[in-house]
Every structure is written in structure tokens, then in C-alpha cells.
MARLUMSE-421721 format. One line per 10 residues: number of its first residue (from 1); for each residue x, y, z of C-alpha. Coordinates in steps of 0.001 Angstrom, whole numbers, padded with zeros to 6 digits. Each point is the difference from the previous one (the first is absolute). Layout:
BEGIN
NUM = X:Y:Z; ...
This chain:
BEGIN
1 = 016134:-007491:-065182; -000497:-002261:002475; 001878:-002321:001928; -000870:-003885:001444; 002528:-000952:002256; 000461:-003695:-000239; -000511:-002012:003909; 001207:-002801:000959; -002514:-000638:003029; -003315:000807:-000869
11 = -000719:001130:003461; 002298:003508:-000541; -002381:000682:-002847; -002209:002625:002039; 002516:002178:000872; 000403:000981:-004151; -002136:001557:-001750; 000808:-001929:-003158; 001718:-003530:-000198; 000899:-003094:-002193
21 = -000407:-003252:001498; 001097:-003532:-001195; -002301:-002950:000337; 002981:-002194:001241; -000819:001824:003162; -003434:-000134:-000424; -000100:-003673:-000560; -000506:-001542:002769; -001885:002597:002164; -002817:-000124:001121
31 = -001742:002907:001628; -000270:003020:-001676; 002304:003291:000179; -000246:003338:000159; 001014:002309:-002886; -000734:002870:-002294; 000447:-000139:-003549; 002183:-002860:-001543; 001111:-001968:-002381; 000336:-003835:000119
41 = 003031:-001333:-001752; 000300:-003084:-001360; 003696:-001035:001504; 001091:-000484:-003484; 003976:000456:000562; 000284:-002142:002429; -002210:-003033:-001120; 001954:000461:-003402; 003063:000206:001026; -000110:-002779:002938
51 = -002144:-002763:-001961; -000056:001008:-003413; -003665:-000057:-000115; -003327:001242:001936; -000501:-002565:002833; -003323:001492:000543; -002332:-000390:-003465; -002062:002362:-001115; -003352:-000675:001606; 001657:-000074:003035
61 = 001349:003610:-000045; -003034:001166:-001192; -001125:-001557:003850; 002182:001608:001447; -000639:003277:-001900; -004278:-000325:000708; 000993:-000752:003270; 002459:002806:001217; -001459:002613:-001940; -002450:000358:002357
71 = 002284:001550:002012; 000213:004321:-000034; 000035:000872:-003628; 001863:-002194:-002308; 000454:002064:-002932; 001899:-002676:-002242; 000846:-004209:000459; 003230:000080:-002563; -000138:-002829:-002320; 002201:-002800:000380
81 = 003011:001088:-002893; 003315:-001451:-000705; 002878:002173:000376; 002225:-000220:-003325; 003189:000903:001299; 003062:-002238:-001156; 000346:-001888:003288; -003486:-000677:000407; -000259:-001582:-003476; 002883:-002022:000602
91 = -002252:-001086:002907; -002769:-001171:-002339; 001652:-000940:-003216; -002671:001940:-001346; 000444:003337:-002548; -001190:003452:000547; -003114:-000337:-002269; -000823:-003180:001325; 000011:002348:003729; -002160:002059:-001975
101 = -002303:-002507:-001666; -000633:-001725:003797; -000216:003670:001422; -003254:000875:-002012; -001083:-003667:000765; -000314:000783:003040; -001099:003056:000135; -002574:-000827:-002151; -000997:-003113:002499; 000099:002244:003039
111 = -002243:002584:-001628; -002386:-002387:-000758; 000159:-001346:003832; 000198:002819:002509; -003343:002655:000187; 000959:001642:003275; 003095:002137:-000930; 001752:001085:-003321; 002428:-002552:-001468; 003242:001786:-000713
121 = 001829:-000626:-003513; 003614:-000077:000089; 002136:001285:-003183; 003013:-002826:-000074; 003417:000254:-001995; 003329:000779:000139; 000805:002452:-002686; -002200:002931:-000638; -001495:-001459:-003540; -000446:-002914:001803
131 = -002507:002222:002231; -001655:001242:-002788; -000598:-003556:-001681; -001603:-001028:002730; -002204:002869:000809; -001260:-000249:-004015; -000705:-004069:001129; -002395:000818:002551; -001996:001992:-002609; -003373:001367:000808
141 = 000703:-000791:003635; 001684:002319:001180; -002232:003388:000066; 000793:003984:-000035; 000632:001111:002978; 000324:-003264:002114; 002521:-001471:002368; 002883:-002056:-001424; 002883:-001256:001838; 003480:-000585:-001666
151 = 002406:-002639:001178; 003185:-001034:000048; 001841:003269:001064; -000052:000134:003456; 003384:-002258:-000018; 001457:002879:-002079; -000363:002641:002214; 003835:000611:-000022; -000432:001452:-004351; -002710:002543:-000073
161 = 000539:000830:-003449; -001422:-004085:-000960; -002346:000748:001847; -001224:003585:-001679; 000784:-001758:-003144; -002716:-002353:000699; -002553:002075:001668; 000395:002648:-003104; -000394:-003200:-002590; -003693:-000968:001525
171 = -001148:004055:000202; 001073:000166:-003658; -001961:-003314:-000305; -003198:000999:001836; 000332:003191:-002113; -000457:-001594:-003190; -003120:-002279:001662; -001336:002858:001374; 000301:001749:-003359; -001765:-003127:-001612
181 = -002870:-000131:002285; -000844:003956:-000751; 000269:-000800:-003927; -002342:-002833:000328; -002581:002662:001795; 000705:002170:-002790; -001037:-002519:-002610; -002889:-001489:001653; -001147:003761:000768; 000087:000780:-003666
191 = 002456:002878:000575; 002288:001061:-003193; 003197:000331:001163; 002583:002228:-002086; 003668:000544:-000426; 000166:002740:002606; -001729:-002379:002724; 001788:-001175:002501; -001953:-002778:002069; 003404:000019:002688
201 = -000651:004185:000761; 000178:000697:003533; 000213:-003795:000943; 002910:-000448:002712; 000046:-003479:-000509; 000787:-001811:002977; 000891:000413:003700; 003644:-001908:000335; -001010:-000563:003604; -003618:000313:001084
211 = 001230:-001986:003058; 003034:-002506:001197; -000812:-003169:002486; 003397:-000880:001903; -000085:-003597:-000291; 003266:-000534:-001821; 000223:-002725:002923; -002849:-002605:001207
């Protein structure tokens, strides 16, 4: 597992060997920085919570995201999600699928934008089938085996069990996708698959935590 350990000031990043960075702080620099491998986060709780919206759009975070990535070895940019918890949709008179639905959007924008760094999708919801609707909306673009982020839970730090309960709902859910993908090789491979077949033997699924960024704070 590994561990980025979100900074405030960009110019402690050296002394980690892993780190999470926000591009609030990165906004108005101008020199480069020193650091090893990152992440760039988007600032997402904060612009959400304080304004209700993303002051910055989404071609200029991609900017920002061509721009600082340059910098050691930015491993992810995290796209720019809305949180779904109650007090943040009171923020935005908005529902949690409509989160969702602007989520993917952009996602799918940022994707499209930034060629220097991988573009981070973000799981959003509340409940754990909420999770799971929204991981079966983004479809064909999320891929075996890659990075997804899942939001909304570091406010809920304090229940453990909500949080298993929605970390367990998406492995169940990548489970079945996973399972899907390896049927779909059977039948395009021409393979005959019986009773006594199971396409799910010796898969583990997967990894609750391949890693954990500590910016629960921007």
C-alpha cells in the first residue's frame, strides 16, 4: 500500500517520498518545485463547499495540470468531482446523481484535455449502491486494474463500518465487471464454457486500498 501525504506548501514536498498536492497552492506559483512522486488534486472540497461551484473551468485545470506535471513524477491530476454528502448538496441544490452526472462530465472533458499525466476518476455517492450506480455509469471507462478514487468519506472518518460498507459495495461491483470482461474474452475466443466453469476461480477481486492520498483538507 502506499501512502501520499497531502502538503500544504509545495516547497516541503522533497522531503516525502510520496505526496498529494492541491492546485489551490499551486495556482499562483510560478517557478517550479521539487518533488518525487505525486498526485495533483483538484481542491474539490473546498471549492464545493465555499462557492458551490468550480471557480476554475475545466480547460483551465487541465493548465494547470500540463503545467505542474512537469514537476518530479506526477502519477495522477484527480478530476474535478462533486462531493455528495448532505451538506454539500444543500450547498448546490443539486441531487446526488446530478453530482454524478457532472462528475463523469468532467472527467470525461479533462480526459480529453490533459496528455501529460493520468486523469484520475473519482467514484461519488453517499450510500454504498449509490457507489455502485455510479461506477456502472462510467461504463467502459473505467478499466481492470486501474486507479479509481472514491469520495465523499473522508468527512466520515469518525464510522469505519460506512466506510467498509462502501469500499466492500464497489469490490463486489468491480467483481461482477471484472467477471464480465473475462466472459466477453470467452465468447469472442470461441471457448465453450460449462456448468462446472467458473470464470471468478482464483480471482481476488479487488485491492480495498491500493493507496490513500491525505487530502481530506485543501
Amino acid at each position: 500500500m502506499k501512502f501520499y501525504v497531502g502538503l500544504h506548501m509545495p516547497s516541503h514536498a522533497a522531503q516525502f517520498e510520496r505526496c498529494m498536492i492541491s492546485v489551490a497552492r499551486l495556482r499562483d506559483r510560478k517557478s517550479d518545485f521539487e518533488v518525487g512522486e505525486w498526485m495533483m488534486d483538484s481542491g474539490a472540497f473546498t471549492e464545493i463547499k465555499t462557492h458551490g461551484r468550480y471557480r476554475d473551468s475545466v480547460e483551465q485545470y487541465a493548465a494547470h495540470a500540463e503545467r505542474w506535471s512537469r514537476c518530479g513524477q506526477c502519477v495522477a491530476v484527480v478530476s474535478q468531482d462533486y462531493m455528495c454528502e448532505p451538506f454539500i448538496l444543500a450547498k448546490t441544490g443539486l441531487t446526488t446523481q446530478e453530482h454524478q452526472r457532472l462528475t463523469i462530465e468532467r472527467y470525461d472533458a479533462l480526459s480529453a484535455l490533459v496528455r501529460s499525466a493520468y486523469v484520475l476518476p473519482v467514484l461519488q455517492g453517499y450510500l454504498p449502491d449509490e457507489y455502485v450506480a455510479h461506477a456502472r455509469e462510467y461504463g467502459e471507462r473505467l478499466a481492470h486494474g486501474q486507479w479509481v478514487g472514491v469520495g465523499s468519506v473522508c468527512k466520515r472518518n469518525v464510522d469505519v463500518e460506512e466506510i467498509e460498507a462502501v469500499l466492500m459495495a464497489i469490490r463486489r461491483e468491480a467483481a461482477r465487471l471484472e467477471a464480465a470482461r473475462l466472459r466477453r474474452q470467452a465468447d469472442g475466443a470461441g471457448i465453450v464454457r460449462g456448468k462446472g466453469l467458473s470464470l471468478l476461480g482464483g480471482f481476488d477481486g479487488v485491492e480495498l486500498l491500493g493507496s490513500q492520498a491525505g487530502k481530506g483538507w485543501q
